[in-house]
mmCIF file of the C-alpha atoms, coordinates in Angstrom:
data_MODEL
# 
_entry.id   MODEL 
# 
loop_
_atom_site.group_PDB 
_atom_site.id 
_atom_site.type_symbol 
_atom_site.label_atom_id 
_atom_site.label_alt_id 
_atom_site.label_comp_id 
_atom_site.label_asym_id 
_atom_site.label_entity_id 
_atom_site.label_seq_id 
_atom_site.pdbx_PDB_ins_code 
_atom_site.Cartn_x 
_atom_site.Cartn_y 
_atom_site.Cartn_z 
_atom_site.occupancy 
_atom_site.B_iso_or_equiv 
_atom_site.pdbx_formal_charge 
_atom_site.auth_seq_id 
_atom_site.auth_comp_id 
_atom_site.auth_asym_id 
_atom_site.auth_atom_id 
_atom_site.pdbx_PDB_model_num 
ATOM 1   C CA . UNK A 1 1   ? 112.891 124.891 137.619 1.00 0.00 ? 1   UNK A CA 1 
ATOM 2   C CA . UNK A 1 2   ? 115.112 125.110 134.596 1.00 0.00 ? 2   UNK A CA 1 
ATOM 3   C CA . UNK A 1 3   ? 113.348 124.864 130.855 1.00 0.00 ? 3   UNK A CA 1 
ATOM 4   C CA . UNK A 1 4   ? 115.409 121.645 130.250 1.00 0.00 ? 4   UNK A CA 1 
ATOM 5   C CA . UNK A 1 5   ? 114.199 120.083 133.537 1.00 0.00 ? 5   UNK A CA 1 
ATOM 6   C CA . UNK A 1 6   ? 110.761 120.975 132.557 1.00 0.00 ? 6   UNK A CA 1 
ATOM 7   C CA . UNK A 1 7   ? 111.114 119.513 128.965 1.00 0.00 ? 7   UNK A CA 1 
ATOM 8   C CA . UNK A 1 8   ? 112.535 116.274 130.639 1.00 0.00 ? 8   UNK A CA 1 
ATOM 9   C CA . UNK A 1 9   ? 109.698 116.468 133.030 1.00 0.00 ? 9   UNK A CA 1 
ATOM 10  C CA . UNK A 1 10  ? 107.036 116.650 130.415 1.00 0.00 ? 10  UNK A CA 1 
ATOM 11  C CA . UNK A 1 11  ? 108.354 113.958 128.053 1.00 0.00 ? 11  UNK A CA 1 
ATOM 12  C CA . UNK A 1 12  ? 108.780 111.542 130.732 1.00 0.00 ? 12  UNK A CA 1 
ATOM 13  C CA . UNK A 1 13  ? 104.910 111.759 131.111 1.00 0.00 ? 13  UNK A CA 1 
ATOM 14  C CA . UNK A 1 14  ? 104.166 111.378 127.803 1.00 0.00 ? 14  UNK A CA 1 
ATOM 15  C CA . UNK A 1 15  ? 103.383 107.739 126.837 1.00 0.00 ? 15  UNK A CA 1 
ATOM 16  C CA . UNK A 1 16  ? 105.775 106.062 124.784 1.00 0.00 ? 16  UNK A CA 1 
ATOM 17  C CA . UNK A 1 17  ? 103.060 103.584 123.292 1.00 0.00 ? 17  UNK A CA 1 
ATOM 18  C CA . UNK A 1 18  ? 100.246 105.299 121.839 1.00 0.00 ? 18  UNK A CA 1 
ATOM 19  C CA . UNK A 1 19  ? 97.140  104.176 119.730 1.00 0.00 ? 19  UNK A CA 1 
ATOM 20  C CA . UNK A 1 20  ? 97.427  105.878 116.020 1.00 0.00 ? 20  UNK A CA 1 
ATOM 21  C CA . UNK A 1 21  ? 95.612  105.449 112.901 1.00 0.00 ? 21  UNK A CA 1 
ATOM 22  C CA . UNK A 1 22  ? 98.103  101.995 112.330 1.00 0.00 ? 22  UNK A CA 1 
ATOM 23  C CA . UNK A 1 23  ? 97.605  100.621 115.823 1.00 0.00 ? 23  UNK A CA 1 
ATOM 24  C CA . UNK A 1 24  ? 99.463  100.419 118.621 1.00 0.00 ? 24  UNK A CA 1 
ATOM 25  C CA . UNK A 1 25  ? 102.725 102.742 117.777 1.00 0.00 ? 25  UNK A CA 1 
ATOM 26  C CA . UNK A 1 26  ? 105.910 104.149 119.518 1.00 0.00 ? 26  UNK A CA 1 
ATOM 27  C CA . UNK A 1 27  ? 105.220 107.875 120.259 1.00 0.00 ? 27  UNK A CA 1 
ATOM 28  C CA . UNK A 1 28  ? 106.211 110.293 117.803 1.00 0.00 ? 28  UNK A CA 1 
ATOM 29  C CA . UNK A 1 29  ? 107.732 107.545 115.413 1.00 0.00 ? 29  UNK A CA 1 
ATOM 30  C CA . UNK A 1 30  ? 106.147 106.062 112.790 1.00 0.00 ? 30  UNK A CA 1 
ATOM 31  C CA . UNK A 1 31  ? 106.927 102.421 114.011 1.00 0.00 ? 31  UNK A CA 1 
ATOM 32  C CA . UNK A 1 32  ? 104.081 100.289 115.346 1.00 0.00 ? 32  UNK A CA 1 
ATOM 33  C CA . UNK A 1 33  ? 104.617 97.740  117.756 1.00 0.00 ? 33  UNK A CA 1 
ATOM 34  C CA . UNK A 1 34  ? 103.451 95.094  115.059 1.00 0.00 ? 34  UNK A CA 1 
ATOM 35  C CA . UNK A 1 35  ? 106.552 95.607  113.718 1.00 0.00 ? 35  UNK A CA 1 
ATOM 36  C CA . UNK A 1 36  ? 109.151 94.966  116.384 1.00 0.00 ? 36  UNK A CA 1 
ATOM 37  C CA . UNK A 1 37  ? 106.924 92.047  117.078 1.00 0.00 ? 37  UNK A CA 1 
ATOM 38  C CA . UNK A 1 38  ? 108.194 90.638  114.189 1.00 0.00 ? 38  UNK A CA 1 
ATOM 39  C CA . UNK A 1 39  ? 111.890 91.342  115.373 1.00 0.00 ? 39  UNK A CA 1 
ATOM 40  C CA . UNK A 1 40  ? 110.760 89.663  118.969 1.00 0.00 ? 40  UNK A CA 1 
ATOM 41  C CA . UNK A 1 41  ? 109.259 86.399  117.593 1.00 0.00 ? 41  UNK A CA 1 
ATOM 42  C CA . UNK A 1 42  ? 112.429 85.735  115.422 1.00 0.00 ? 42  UNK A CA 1 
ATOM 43  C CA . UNK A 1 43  ? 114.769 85.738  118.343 1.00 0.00 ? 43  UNK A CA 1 
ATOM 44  C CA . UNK A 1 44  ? 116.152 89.377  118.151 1.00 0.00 ? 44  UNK A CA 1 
ATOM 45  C CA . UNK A 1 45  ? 117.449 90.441  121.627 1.00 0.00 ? 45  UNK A CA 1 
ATOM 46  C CA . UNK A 1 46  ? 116.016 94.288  122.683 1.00 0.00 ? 46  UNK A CA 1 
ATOM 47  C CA . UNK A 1 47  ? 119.256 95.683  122.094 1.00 0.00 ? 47  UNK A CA 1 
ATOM 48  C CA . UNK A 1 48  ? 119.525 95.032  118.220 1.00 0.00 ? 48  UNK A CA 1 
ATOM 49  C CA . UNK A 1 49  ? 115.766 95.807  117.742 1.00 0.00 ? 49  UNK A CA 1 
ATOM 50  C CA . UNK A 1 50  ? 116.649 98.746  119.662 1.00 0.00 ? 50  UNK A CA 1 
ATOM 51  C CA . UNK A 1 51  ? 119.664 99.401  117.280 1.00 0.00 ? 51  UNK A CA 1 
ATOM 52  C CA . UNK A 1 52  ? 118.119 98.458  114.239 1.00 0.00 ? 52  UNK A CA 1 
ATOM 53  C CA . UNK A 1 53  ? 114.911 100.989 114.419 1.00 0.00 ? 53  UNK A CA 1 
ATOM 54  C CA . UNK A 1 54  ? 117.153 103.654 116.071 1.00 0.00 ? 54  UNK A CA 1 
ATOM 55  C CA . UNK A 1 55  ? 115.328 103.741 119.274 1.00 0.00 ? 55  UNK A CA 1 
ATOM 56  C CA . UNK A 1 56  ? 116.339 105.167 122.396 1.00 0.00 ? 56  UNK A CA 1 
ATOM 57  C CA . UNK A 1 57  ? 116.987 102.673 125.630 1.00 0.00 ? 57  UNK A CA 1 
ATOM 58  C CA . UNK A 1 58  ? 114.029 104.028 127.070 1.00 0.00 ? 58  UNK A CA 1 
ATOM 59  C CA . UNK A 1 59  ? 111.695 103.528 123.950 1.00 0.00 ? 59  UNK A CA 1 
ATOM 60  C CA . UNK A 1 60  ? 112.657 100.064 123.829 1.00 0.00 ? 60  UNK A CA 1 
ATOM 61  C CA . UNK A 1 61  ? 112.275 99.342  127.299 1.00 0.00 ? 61  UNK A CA 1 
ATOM 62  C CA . UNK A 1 62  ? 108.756 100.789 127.110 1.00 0.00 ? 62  UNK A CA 1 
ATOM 63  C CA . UNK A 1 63  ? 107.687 98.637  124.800 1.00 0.00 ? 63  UNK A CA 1 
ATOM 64  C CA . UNK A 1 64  ? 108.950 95.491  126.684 1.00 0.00 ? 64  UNK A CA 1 
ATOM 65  C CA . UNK A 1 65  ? 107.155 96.636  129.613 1.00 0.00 ? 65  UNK A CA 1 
ATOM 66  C CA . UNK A 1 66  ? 103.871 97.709  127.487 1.00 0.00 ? 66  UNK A CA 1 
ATOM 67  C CA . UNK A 1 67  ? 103.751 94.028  125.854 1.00 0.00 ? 67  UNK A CA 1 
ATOM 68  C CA . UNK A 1 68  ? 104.579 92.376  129.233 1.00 0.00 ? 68  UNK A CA 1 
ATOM 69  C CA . UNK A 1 69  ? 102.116 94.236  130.342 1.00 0.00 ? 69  UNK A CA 1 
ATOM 70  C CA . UNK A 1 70  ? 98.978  93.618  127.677 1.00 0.00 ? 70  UNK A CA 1 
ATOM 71  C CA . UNK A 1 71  ? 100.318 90.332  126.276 1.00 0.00 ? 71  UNK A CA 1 
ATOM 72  C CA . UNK A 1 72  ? 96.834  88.901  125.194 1.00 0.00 ? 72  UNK A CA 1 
ATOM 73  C CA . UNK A 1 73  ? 95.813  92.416  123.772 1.00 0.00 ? 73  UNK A CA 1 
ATOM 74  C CA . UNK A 1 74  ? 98.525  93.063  121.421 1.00 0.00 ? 74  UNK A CA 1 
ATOM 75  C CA . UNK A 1 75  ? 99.115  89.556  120.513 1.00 0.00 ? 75  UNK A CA 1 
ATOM 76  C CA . UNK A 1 76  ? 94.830  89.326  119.564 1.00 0.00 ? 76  UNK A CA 1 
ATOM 77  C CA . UNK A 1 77  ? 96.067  92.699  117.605 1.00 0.00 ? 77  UNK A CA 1 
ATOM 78  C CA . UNK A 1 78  ? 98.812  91.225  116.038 1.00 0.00 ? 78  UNK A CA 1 
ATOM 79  C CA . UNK A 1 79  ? 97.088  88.258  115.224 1.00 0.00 ? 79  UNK A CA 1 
ATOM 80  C CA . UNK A 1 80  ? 94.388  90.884  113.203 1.00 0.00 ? 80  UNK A CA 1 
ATOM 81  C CA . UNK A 1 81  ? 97.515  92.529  111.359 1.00 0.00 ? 81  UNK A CA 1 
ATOM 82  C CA . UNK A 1 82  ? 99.293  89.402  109.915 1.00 0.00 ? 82  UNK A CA 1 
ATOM 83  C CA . UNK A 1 83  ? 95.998  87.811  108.626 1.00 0.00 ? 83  UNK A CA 1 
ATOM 84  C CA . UNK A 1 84  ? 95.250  90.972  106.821 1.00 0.00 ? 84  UNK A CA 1 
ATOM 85  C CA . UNK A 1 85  ? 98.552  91.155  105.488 1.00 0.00 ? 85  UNK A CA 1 
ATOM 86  C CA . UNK A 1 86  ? 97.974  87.648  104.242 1.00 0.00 ? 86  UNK A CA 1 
ATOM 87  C CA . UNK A 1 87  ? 95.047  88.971  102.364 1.00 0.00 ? 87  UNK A CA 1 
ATOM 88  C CA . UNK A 1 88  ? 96.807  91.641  101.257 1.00 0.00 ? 88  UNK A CA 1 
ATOM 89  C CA . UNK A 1 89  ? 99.693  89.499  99.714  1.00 0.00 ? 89  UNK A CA 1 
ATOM 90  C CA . UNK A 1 90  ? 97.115  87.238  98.195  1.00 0.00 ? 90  UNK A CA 1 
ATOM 91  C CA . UNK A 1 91  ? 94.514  90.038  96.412  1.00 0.00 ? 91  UNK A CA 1 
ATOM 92  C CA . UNK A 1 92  ? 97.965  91.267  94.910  1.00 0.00 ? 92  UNK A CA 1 
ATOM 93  C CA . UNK A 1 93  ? 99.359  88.033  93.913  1.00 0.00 ? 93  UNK A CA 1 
ATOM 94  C CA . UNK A 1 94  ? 96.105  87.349  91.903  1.00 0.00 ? 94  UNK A CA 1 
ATOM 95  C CA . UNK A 1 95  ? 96.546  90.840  90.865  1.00 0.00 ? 95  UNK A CA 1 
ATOM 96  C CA . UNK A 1 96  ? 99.337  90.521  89.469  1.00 0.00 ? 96  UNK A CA 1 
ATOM 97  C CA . UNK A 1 97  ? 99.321  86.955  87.513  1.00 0.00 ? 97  UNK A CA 1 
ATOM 98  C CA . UNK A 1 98  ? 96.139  88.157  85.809  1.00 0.00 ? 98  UNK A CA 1 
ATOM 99  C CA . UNK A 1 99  ? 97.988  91.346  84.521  1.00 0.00 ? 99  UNK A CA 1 
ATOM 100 C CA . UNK A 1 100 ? 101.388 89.227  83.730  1.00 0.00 ? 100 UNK A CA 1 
ATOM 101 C CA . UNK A 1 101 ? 99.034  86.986  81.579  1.00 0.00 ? 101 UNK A CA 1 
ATOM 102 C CA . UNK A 1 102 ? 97.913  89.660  79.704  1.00 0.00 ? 102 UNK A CA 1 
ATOM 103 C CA . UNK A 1 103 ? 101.540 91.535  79.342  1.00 0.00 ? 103 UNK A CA 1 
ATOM 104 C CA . UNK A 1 104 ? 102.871 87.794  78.476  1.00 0.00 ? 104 UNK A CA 1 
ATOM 105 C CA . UNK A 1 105 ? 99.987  87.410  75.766  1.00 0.00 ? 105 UNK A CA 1 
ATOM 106 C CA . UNK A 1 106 ? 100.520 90.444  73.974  1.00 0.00 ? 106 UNK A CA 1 
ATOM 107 C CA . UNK A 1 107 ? 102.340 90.665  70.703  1.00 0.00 ? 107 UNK A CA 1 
ATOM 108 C CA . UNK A 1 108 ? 105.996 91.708  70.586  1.00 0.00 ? 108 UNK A CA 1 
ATOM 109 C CA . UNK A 1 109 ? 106.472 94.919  69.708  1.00 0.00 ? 109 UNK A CA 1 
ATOM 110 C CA . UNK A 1 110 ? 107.825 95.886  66.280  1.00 0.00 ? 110 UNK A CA 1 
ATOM 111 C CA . UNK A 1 111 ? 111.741 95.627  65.969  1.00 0.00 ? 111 UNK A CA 1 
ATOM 112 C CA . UNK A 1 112 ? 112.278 93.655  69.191  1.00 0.00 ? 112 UNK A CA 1 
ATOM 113 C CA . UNK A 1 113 ? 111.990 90.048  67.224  1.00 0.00 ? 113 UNK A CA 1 
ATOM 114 C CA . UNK A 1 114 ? 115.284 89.344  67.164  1.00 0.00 ? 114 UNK A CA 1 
ATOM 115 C CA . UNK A 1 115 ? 115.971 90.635  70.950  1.00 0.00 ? 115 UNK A CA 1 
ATOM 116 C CA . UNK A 1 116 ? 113.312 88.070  71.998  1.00 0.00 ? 116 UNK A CA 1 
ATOM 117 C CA . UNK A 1 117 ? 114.994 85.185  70.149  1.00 0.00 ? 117 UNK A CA 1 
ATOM 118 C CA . UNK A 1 118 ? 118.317 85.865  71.913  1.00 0.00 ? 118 UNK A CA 1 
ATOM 119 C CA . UNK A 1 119 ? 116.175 85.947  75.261  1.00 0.00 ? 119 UNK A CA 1 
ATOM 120 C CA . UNK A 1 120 ? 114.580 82.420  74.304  1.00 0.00 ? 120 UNK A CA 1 
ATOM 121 C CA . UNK A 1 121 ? 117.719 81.131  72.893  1.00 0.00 ? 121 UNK A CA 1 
ATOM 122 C CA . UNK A 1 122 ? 119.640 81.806  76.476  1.00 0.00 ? 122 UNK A CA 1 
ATOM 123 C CA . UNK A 1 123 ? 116.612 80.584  78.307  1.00 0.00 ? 123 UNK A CA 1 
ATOM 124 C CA . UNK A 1 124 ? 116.717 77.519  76.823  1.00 0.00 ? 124 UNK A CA 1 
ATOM 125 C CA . UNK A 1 125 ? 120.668 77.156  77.004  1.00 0.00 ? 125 UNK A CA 1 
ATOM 126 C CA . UNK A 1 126 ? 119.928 77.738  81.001  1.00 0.00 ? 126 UNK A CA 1 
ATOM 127 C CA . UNK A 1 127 ? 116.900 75.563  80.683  1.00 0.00 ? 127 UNK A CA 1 
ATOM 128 C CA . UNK A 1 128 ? 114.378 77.706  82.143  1.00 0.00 ? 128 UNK A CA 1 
ATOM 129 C CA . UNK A 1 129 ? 111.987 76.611  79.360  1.00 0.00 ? 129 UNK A CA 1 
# 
C-alpha cells in the first residue's frame, strides 16, 4: 500500500462534520455549519457556498448529506445560535448608545471650535439636523 493511498485512506474516514467548541463545524476549518446555513436559507446553490468558503466538492457535499441527514438537530441548533446572536447585537447596541451619549455630551476639545462649526454648518446645509 503506497503512503499516498494510505493518507487518502485515512482522511476519507475522518468525519468531515465534527462537534468543536463553536458547534457543529467542517473538520479542520474553522467554519461551522451555522454559517453556511445562512448561505442555504438565502437561496445560495452548493456550488457558490462551496466557492465562496473555499471548500472542497467533497466538504460541501458532506455537509448536504450531514444536514439532510439531522435536519431537526441542526436546525434546533441553529435556532440556539441566531437568538443568541440577537442578544448579542442588542447588549452591544445598548452598549454602545450609552457610551455615544457620553462621547456626544462631552465638551469639545480646545482648538477644535471652529472645526465643529464647519461640521454643523454642512450638516445643516445637508439637513441632517
Amino acid at each position: 500500500m503506497s503512503n499516498i493511498q494510505s493518507l487518502s485512506e485515512t482522511v476519507a474516514l475522518q468525519p468531515t462534520v465534527s462537534r468543536t467548541s463553536r458547534g457543529l463545524s467542517i473538520a479542520g476549518t474553522r467554519i461551522t455549519l451555522y454559517s453556511l446555513l445562512d448561505y442555504f436559507r438565502a437561496g445560495w446553490p452548493p456550488h457558490l457556498i462551496r466557492d465562496e468558503f473555499n471548500l472542497t466538492d467533497h466538504q460541501i457535499a458532506e455537509v448536504v448529506k450531514y444536514i439532510e441527514a439531522h435536519g431537526s438537530e441542526v436546525e434546533a441548533e441553529y435556532q440556539a445560535v441566531l437568538q443568541q446572536a440577537e442578544e448579542n447585537r442588542q447588549y452591544w447596541e445598548a452598549r454602545n448608545k450609552e457610551h455615544l451619549a457620553k462621547v456626544v455630551a462631552l465638551p469639545p476639545k480646545p482648538g477644535q471650535e471652529e472645526l465643529r462649526t464647519k461640521l454643523q454648518a454642512a450638516k445643516e446645509k445637508l439637513g441632517m439636523r
